[in-house]
N, C-alpha and C positions, 0 to 999 in steps of 0.2 A: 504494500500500500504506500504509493506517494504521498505526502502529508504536502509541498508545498509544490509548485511548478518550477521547475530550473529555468534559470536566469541568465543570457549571456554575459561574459568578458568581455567587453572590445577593445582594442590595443587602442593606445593613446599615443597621440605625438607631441601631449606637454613634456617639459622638462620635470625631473623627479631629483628633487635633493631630499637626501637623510638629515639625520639631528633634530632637535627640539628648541625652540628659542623660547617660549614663555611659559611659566606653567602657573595655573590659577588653583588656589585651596581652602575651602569651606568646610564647615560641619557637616557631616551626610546630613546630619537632624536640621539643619537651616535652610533645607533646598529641597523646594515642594513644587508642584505643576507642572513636572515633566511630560512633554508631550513629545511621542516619537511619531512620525510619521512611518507606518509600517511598510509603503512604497519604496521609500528613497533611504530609510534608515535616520534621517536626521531628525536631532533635537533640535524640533522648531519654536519650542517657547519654553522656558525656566524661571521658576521664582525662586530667590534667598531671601532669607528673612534678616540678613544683615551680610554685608558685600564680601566677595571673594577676596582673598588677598597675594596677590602678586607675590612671584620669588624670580629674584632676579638670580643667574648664573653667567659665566663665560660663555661663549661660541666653543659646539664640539665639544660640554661635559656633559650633556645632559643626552638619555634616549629614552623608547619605551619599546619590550620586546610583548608580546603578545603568543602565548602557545596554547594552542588549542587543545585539549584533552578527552579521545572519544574511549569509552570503558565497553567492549560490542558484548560482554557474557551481563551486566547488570543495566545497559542500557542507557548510561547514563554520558553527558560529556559538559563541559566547562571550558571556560577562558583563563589562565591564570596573565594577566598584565606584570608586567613588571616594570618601574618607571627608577632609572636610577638617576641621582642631581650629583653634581660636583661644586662645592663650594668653596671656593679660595680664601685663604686667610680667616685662619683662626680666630675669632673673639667672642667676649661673651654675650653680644646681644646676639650673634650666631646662634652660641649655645643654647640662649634661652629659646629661641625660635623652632630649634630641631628639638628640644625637650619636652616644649608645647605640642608640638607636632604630635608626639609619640606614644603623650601622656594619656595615661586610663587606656591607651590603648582604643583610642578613640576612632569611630567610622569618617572617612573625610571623603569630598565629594570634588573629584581633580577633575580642571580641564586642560589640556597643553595641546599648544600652536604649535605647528610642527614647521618645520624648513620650508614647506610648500605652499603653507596661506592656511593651513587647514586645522580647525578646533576640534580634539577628539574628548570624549564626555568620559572617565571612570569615575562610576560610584561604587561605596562600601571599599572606599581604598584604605590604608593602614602603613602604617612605617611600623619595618620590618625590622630594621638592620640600618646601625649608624657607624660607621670606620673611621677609617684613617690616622693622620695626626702631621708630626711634623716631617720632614724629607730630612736625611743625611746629609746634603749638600745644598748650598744656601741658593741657589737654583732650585731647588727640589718644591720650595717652599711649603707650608701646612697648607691642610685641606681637611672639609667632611665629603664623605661619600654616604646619601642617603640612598635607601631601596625604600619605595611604596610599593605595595603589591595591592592589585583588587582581582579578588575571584567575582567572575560571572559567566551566565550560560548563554552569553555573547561578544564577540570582538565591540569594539568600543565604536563609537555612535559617534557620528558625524556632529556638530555643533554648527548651528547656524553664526555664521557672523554677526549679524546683526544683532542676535539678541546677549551679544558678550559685553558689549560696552552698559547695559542695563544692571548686569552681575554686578560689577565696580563700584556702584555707587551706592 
Protein backbone atom coordinates (compact mmCIF):
# COMPACT_ATOMS: atom_id res chain seq x y z
CA UNK A 1 0.00 0.00 0.00
CA UNK A 2 1.36 3.44 -1.07
CA UNK A 3 0.57 5.86 1.69
CA UNK A 4 1.68 9.11 -0.37
CA UNK A 5 2.29 9.73 -4.37
CA UNK A 6 6.13 10.00 -5.40
CA UNK A 7 7.26 13.33 -6.11
CA UNK A 8 9.93 14.33 -8.77
CA UNK A 9 13.74 15.74 -8.39
CA UNK A 10 14.59 18.02 -11.00
CA UNK A 11 18.04 19.02 -11.25
CA UNK A 12 18.74 22.71 -10.74
CA UNK A 13 21.03 25.13 -12.40
CA UNK A 14 21.27 27.40 -9.06
CA UNK A 15 24.42 27.63 -7.60
CA UNK A 16 24.67 25.44 -4.02
CA UNK A 17 27.07 26.68 -1.35
CA UNK A 18 27.56 24.69 2.12
CA UNK A 19 27.81 26.39 5.67
CA UNK A 20 25.55 28.11 7.99
CA UNK A 21 25.73 31.83 8.50
CA UNK A 22 22.99 32.72 11.01
CA UNK A 23 21.24 30.65 13.56
CA UNK A 24 18.18 31.96 15.55
CA UNK A 25 17.12 30.32 19.22
CA UNK A 26 13.99 30.30 21.20
CA UNK A 27 12.20 28.34 23.95
CA UNK A 28 10.22 25.39 22.13
CA UNK A 29 7.52 26.52 24.86
CA UNK A 30 7.57 30.37 23.35
CA UNK A 31 6.80 29.29 19.69
CA UNK A 32 3.11 28.55 18.84
CA UNK A 33 1.01 28.75 15.32
CA UNK A 34 3.04 26.72 13.32
CA UNK A 35 1.72 26.38 10.11
CA UNK A 36 3.25 23.85 7.41
CA UNK A 37 2.07 23.98 4.21
CA UNK A 38 1.98 20.18 3.54
CA UNK A 39 2.50 20.88 -0.57
CA UNK A 40 5.65 22.63 -0.46
CA UNK A 41 6.93 21.67 3.19
CA UNK A 42 7.40 25.21 4.25
CA UNK A 43 6.67 27.02 7.50
CA UNK A 44 4.56 29.67 6.40
CA UNK A 45 3.55 31.45 9.57
CA UNK A 46 5.09 31.32 13.32
CA UNK A 47 4.21 32.93 16.50
CA UNK A 48 6.99 33.44 19.71
CA UNK A 49 5.73 34.79 22.47
CA UNK A 50 8.90 36.61 23.16
CA UNK A 51 11.79 37.20 20.19
CA UNK A 52 14.29 34.73 18.86
CA UNK A 53 17.65 35.58 19.74
CA UNK A 54 20.54 35.66 17.23
CA UNK A 55 24.03 33.96 17.79
CA UNK A 56 26.47 35.22 15.83
CA UNK A 57 29.70 32.95 14.61
CA UNK A 58 32.79 33.16 12.05
CA UNK A 59 32.40 32.12 8.29
CA UNK A 60 32.94 28.13 7.95
CA UNK A 61 32.39 27.16 11.82
CA UNK A 62 29.11 26.50 11.81
CA UNK A 63 26.95 23.31 9.82
CA UNK A 64 23.99 21.19 10.34
CA UNK A 65 24.01 17.32 9.33
CA UNK A 66 20.64 15.70 9.03
CA UNK A 67 20.48 11.59 9.07
CA UNK A 68 17.60 9.96 8.57
CA UNK A 69 16.99 6.66 10.42
CA UNK A 70 14.48 3.87 8.95
CA UNK A 71 14.10 0.70 11.80
CA UNK A 72 12.17 -1.84 8.55
CA UNK A 73 11.41 -5.07 11.48
CA UNK A 74 9.43 -2.25 14.02
CA UNK A 75 8.58 0.00 11.43
CA UNK A 76 9.50 2.98 12.74
CA UNK A 77 12.11 5.97 11.33
CA UNK A 78 13.29 9.53 12.53
CA UNK A 79 15.47 12.43 11.75
CA UNK A 80 18.34 12.92 14.06
CA UNK A 81 19.72 16.91 13.19
CA UNK A 82 22.78 17.78 14.30
CA UNK A 83 23.75 21.43 14.34
CA UNK A 84 27.26 22.04 15.46
CA UNK A 85 28.54 26.28 16.22
CA UNK A 86 32.14 27.31 16.62
CA UNK A 87 32.65 30.19 18.90
CA UNK A 88 35.83 32.08 19.10
CA UNK A 89 37.39 33.59 22.03
CA UNK A 90 36.73 32.53 25.35
CA UNK A 91 34.71 34.75 27.82
CA UNK A 92 32.29 34.71 30.38
CA UNK A 93 29.28 36.31 28.92
CA UNK A 94 30.05 33.39 26.22
CA UNK A 95 29.98 31.03 29.11
CA UNK A 96 26.97 32.30 30.42
CA UNK A 97 25.00 32.06 27.20
CA UNK A 98 26.06 28.31 26.23
CA UNK A 99 25.07 27.48 30.17
CA UNK A 100 21.74 29.01 29.55
CA UNK A 101 21.52 27.23 26.45
CA UNK A 102 21.91 23.93 28.08
CA UNK A 103 20.40 24.50 31.27
CA UNK A 104 17.23 22.19 32.67
CA UNK A 105 18.05 20.67 29.69
CA UNK A 106 15.63 22.71 28.11
CA UNK A 107 13.46 22.03 24.48
CA UNK A 108 14.75 25.02 22.11
CA UNK A 109 13.19 25.99 18.84
CA UNK A 110 16.37 26.75 16.10
CA UNK A 111 16.15 28.29 12.80
CA UNK A 112 19.43 28.65 10.72
CA UNK A 113 20.07 30.45 7.31
CA UNK A 114 22.07 28.57 5.42
CA UNK A 115 24.81 29.61 2.62
CA UNK A 116 22.02 29.64 0.11
CA UNK A 117 19.38 32.21 1.32
CA UNK A 118 17.49 29.49 2.92
CA UNK A 119 15.62 29.21 6.67
CA UNK A 120 15.41 25.79 7.90
CA UNK A 121 12.98 25.21 11.08
CA UNK A 122 14.24 22.51 14.10
CA UNK A 123 12.18 22.04 16.84
CA UNK A 124 12.44 20.00 20.23
CA UNK A 125 16.23 20.90 19.66
CA UNK A 126 18.74 20.46 22.85
CA UNK A 127 22.53 21.10 23.42
CA UNK A 128 24.13 18.07 23.79
CA UNK A 129 27.77 18.57 24.10
CA UNK A 130 29.87 21.72 24.88
CA UNK A 131 34.07 21.37 24.13
CA UNK A 132 36.94 22.70 23.55
CA UNK A 133 39.02 25.22 25.24
CA UNK A 134 42.39 26.80 24.68
CA UNK A 135 44.87 25.98 21.56
CA UNK A 136 48.63 25.13 22.35
CA UNK A 137 49.93 27.75 20.12
CA UNK A 138 48.95 31.31 20.39
CA UNK A 139 47.59 30.93 16.70
CA UNK A 140 45.47 28.09 17.87
CA UNK A 141 43.49 30.57 19.99
CA UNK A 142 40.36 29.38 22.58
CA UNK A 143 37.12 28.33 21.39
CA UNK A 144 33.49 26.49 22.27
CA UNK A 145 32.36 23.83 20.14
CA UNK A 146 28.52 23.58 20.62
CA UNK A 147 26.21 20.38 19.28
CA UNK A 148 22.34 20.92 19.38
CA UNK A 149 20.64 17.82 18.37
CA UNK A 150 16.74 17.76 17.50
CA UNK A 151 15.11 14.27 16.89
CA UNK A 152 12.19 14.38 14.59
CA UNK A 153 10.14 12.14 12.11
CA UNK A 154 11.14 14.78 9.41
CA UNK A 155 14.06 16.49 7.77
CA UNK A 156 13.65 20.16 8.73
CA UNK A 157 11.10 22.57 7.07
CA UNK A 158 11.78 25.14 4.82
CA UNK A 159 11.04 28.67 6.74
CA UNK A 160 9.56 31.30 4.84
CA UNK A 161 11.55 34.47 4.76
CA UNK A 162 9.26 36.80 5.38
CA UNK A 163 7.98 35.61 8.27
CA UNK A 164 11.66 35.78 10.15
CA UNK A 165 12.04 39.22 10.51
CA UNK A 166 8.51 39.19 12.69
CA UNK A 167 10.42 36.35 15.11
CA UNK A 168 13.17 39.33 16.12
CA UNK A 169 11.01 41.56 17.46
Amino acid sequence: MACNTITSITKSCDNNIGGIQTILINDQSEVSGVVITDTTWNVTAMTAGIPFVPFEFKRNTGNYVEDEAHDLINGSSFVTATITLMFHRREAAKSRSIKILGEGQRDLAVIVLDANGKYWYFPNAQVTAVAEGSGTAKADGSKYSITIVSENEFLAYEVDPLIVPTLLV
